[in-house]
VOPAGU-2260 file (C-alpha; in pm, 1 decimal, decimal comma):
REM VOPAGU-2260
SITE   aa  ch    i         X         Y         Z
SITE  UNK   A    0   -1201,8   -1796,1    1106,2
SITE  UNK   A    1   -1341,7   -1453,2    1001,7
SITE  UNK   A    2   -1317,3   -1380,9     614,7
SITE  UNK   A    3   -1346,4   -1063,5     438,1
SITE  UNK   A    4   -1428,3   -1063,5      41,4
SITE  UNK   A    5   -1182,9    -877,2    -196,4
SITE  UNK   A    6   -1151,6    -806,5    -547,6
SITE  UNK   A    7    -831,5   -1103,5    -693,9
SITE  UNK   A    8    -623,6   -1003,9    -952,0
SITE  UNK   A    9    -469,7   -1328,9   -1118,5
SITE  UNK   A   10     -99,4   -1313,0   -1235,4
SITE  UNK   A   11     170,9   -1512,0   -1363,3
SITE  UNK   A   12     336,7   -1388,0   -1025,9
SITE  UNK   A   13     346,6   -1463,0    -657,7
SITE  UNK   A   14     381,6   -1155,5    -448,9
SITE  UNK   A   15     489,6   -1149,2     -98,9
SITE  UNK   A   16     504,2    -893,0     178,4
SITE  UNK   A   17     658,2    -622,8     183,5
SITE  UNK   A   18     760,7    -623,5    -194,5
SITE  UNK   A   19     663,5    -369,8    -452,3
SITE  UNK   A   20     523,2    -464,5    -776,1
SITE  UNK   A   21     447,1    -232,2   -1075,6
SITE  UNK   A   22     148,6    -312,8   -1269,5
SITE  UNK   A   23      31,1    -162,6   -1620,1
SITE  UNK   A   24    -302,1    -186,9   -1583,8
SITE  UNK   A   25    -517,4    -209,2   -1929,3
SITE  UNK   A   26    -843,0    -455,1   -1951,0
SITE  UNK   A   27   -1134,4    -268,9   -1910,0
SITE  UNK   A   28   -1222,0    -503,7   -1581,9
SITE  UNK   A   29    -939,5    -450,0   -1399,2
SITE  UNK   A   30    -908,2     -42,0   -1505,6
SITE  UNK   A   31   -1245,5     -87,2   -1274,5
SITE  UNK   A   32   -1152,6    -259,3    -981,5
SITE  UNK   A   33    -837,5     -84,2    -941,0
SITE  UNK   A   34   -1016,9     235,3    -992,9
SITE  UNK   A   35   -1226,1     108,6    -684,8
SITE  UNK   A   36    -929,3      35,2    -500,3
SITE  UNK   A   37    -769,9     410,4    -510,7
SITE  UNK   A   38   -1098,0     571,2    -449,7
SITE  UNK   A   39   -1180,6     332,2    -133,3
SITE  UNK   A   40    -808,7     315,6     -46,1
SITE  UNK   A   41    -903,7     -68,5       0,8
SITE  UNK   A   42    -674,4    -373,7    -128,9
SITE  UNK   A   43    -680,9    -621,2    -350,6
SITE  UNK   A   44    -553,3    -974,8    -380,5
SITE  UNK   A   45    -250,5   -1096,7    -654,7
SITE  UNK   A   46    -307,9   -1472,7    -665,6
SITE  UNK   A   47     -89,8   -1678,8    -912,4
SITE  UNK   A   48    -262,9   -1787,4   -1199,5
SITE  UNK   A   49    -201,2   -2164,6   -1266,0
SITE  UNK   A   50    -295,3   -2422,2   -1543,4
SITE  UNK   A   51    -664,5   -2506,2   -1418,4
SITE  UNK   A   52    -735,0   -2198,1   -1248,4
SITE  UNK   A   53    -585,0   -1972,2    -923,1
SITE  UNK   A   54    -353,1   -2089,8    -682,0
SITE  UNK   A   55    -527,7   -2116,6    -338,5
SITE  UNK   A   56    -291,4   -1884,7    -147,6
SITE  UNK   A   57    -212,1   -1528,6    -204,0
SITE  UNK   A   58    -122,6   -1165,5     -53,1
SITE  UNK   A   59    -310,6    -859,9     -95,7
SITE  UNK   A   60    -191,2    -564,6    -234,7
SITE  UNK   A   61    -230,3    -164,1    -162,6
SITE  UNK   A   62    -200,4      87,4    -442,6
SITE  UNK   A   63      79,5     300,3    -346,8
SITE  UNK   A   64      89,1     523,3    -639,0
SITE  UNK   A   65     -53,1     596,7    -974,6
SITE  UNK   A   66     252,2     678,4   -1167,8
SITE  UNK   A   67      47,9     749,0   -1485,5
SITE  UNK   A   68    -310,7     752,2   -1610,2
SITE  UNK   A   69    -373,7     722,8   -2050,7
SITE  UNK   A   70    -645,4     920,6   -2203,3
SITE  UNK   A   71    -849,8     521,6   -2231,7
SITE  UNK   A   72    -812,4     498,2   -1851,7
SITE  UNK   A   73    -511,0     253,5   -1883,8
SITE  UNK   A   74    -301,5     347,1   -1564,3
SITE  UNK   A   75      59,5     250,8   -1481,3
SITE  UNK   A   76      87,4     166,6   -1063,6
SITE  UNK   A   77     332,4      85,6    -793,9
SITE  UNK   A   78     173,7    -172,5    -495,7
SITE  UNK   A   79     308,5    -329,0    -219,0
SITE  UNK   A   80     208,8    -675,3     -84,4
SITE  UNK   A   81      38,1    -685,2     247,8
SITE  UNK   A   82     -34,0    -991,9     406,4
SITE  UNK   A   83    -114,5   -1361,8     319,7
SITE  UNK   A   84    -421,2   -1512,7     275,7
SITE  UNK   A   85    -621,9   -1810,3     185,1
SITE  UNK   A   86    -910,5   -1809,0     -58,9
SITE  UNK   A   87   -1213,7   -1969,3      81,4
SITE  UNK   A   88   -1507,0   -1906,7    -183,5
SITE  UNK   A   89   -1493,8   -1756,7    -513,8
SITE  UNK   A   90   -1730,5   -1501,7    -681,0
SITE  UNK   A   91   -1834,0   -1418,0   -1010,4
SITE  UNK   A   92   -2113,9   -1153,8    -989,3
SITE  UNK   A   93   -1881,5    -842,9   -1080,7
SITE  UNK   A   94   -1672,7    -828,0   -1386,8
SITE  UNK   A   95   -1352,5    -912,4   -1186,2
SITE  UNK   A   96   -1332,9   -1250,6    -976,2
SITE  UNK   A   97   -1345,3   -1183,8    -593,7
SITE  UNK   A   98   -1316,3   -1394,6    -311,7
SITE  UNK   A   99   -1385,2   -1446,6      27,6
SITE  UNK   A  100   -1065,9   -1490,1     189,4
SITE  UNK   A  101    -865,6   -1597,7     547,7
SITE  UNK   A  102    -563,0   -1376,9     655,9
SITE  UNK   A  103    -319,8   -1599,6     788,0
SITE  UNK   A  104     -76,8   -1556,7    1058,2
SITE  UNK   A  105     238,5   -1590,3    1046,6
SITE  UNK   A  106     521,6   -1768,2    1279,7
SITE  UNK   A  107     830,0   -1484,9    1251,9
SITE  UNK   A  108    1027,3   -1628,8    1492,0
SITE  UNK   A  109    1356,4   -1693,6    1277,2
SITE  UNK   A  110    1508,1   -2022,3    1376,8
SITE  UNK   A  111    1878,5   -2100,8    1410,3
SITE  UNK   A  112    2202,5   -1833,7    1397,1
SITE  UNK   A  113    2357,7   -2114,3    1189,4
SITE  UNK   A  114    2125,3   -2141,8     931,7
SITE  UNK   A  115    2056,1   -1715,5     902,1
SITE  UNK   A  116    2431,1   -1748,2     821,2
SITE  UNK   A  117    2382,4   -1996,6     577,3
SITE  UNK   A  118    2082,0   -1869,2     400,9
SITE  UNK   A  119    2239,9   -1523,6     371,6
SITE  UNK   A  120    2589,2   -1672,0     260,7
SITE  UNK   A  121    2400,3   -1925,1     -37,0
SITE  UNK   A  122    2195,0   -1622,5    -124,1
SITE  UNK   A  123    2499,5   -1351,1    -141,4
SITE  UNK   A  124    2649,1   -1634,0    -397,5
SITE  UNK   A  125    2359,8   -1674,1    -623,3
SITE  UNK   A  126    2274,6   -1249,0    -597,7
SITE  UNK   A  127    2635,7   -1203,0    -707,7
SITE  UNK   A  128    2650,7   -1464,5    -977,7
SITE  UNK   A  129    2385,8   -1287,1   -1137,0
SITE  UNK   A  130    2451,8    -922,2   -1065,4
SITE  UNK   A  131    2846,6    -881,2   -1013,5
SITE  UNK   A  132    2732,3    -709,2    -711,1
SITE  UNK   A  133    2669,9    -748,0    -317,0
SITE  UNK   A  134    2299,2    -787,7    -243,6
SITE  UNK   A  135    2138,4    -567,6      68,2
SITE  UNK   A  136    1932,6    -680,4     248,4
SITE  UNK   A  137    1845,0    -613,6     597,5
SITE  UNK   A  138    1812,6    -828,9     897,1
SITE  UNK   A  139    1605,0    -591,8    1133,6
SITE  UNK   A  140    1427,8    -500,5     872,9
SITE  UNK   A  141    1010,6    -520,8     899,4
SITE  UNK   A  142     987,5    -758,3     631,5
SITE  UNK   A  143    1109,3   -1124,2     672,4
SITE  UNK   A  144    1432,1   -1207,7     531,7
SITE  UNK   A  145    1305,7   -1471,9     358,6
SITE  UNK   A  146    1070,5   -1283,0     155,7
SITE  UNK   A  147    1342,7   -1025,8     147,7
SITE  UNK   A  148    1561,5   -1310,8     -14,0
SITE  UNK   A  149    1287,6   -1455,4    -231,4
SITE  UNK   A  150    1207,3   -1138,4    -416,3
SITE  UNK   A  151    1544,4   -1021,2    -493,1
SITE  UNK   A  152    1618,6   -1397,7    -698,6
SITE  UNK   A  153    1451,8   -1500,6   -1014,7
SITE  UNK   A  154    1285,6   -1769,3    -884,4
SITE  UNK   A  155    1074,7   -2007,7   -1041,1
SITE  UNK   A  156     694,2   -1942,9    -995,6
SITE  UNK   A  157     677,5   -2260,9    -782,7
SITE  UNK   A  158     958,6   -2207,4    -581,6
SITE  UNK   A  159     790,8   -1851,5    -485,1
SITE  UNK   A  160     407,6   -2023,4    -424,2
SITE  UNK   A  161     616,4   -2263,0    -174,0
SITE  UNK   A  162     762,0   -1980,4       9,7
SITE  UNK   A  163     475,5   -1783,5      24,6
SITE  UNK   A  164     271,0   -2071,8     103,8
SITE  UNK   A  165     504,0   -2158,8     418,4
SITE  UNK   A  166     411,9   -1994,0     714,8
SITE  UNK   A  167     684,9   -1992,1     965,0
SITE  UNK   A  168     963,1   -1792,7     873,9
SITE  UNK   A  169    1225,9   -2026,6     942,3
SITE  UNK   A  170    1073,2   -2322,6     735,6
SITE  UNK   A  171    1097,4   -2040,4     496,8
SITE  UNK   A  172    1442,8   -2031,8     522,5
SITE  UNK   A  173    1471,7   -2405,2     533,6
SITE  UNK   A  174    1319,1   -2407,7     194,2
SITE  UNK   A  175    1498,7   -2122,3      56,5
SITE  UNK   A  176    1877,3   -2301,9     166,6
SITE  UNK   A  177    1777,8   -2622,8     -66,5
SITE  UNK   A  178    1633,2   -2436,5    -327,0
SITE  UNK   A  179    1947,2   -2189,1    -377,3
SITE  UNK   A  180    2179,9   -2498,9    -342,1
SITE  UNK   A  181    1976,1   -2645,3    -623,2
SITE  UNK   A  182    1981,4   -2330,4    -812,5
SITE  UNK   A  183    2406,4   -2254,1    -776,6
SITE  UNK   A  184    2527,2   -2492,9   -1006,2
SITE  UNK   A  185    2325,9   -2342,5   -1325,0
SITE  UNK   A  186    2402,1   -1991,7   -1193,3
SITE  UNK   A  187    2778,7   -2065,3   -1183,8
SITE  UNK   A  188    2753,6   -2159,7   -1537,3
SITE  UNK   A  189    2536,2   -1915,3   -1697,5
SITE  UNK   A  190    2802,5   -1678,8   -1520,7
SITE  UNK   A  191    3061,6   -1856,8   -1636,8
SITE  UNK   A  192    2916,9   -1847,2   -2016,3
SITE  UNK   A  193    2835,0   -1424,6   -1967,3
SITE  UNK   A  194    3213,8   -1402,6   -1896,2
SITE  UNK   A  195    3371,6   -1586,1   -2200,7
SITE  UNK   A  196    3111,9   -1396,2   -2444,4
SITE  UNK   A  197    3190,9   -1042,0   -2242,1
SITE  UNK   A  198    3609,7   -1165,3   -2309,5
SITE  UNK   A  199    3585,9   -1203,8   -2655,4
SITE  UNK   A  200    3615,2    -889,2   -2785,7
SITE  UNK   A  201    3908,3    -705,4   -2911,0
SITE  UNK   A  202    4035,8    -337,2   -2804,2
SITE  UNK   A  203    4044,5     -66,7   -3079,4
SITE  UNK   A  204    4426,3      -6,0   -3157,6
């Protein structure tokens, strides 16, 4: 498979398509590359940082905005994630890492009625335990509703890597069912404990 070498930004985040993600940009390496970026309009690849390194598997990014540059050259930017890739060879010979990396395609076909319905109803559950609100998200949209799904949740970073890892959208979903049926119980109670501290007070006479 063709590969095509781009600048990786590590992060204690997993990005997936389709999603914005604000960064405050402020080491002197990365106030380069990203300066590179904007002026090539090229992209760049978020890859989670882990324990002995970078994760494998990440998704590139496109500067959509400079929201704010500092007198140092710190800048504050909105991206959006682009499409998935695979990390085949690492390089060190710039003052950022890049890599040579795979894009990898993607199976959207979305798998059974029954479990859309299901991932949508488990999700709507956890979104509102957590926000007191209804969640939208859209089915025709052009992003996957999985990653739709998986963004909106506080996830753990693992739980994200998996998703973004999996590349058929309904193993997506598959994954996303178990891991918001795992997730409900502690929801319901941290909900549960937000309501008895917000029912404790006492109205002014």
């Amino acid at each position: 498979m063709p590969t095509t070498r781009i600048p990786l930004f590590p992060l204690n985040v997993v990005l997936f398509p389709g999603t914005r993600l604000p960064l405050h940009i402020f080491e002197e390496r990365y106030k380069l590359m990203i300066g590179r970026c904007i002026q090539q309009q090229a992209p760049f690849g978020v890859v989670l940082a882990v324990r002995d390194g970078i994760a494998t598997i990440g998704c590139t990014a496109q500067v959509l905005q400079v929201v704010k540059t500092y007198e140092d050259g710190r800048m504050d930017i909105i991206t959006t994630g682009q499409s998935v890739y695979r990390i085949q060879e690492l390089h060190n010979d710039r003052p950022y890492l890049e890599g040579d990396v795979e894009m990898l395609d993607d199976d959207l076909r979305p798998g059974s009625d029954a479990e859309a319905k299901q991932l949508r109803a488990i999700f709507d559950k956890c979104y509102r335990l957590l926000h007191n609100s209804a969640p939208e998200v859209e089915e025709e949209a052009d992003v996957p509703l999985s990653y739709q799904i998986a963004a909106e949740l506080p996830l753990e970073l693992e739980a994200r890597q998996a998703v973004l890892e999996t590349r058929a959208e309904a193993d997506r979903r598959t994954l996303l069912i178990e891991r918001l049926t795992q997730a409900l119980p502690q929801l319901e109670r941290i909900h549960t404990a937000r309501s008895k501290v917000s029912g404790n007070g006492h109205a002014l006479n």
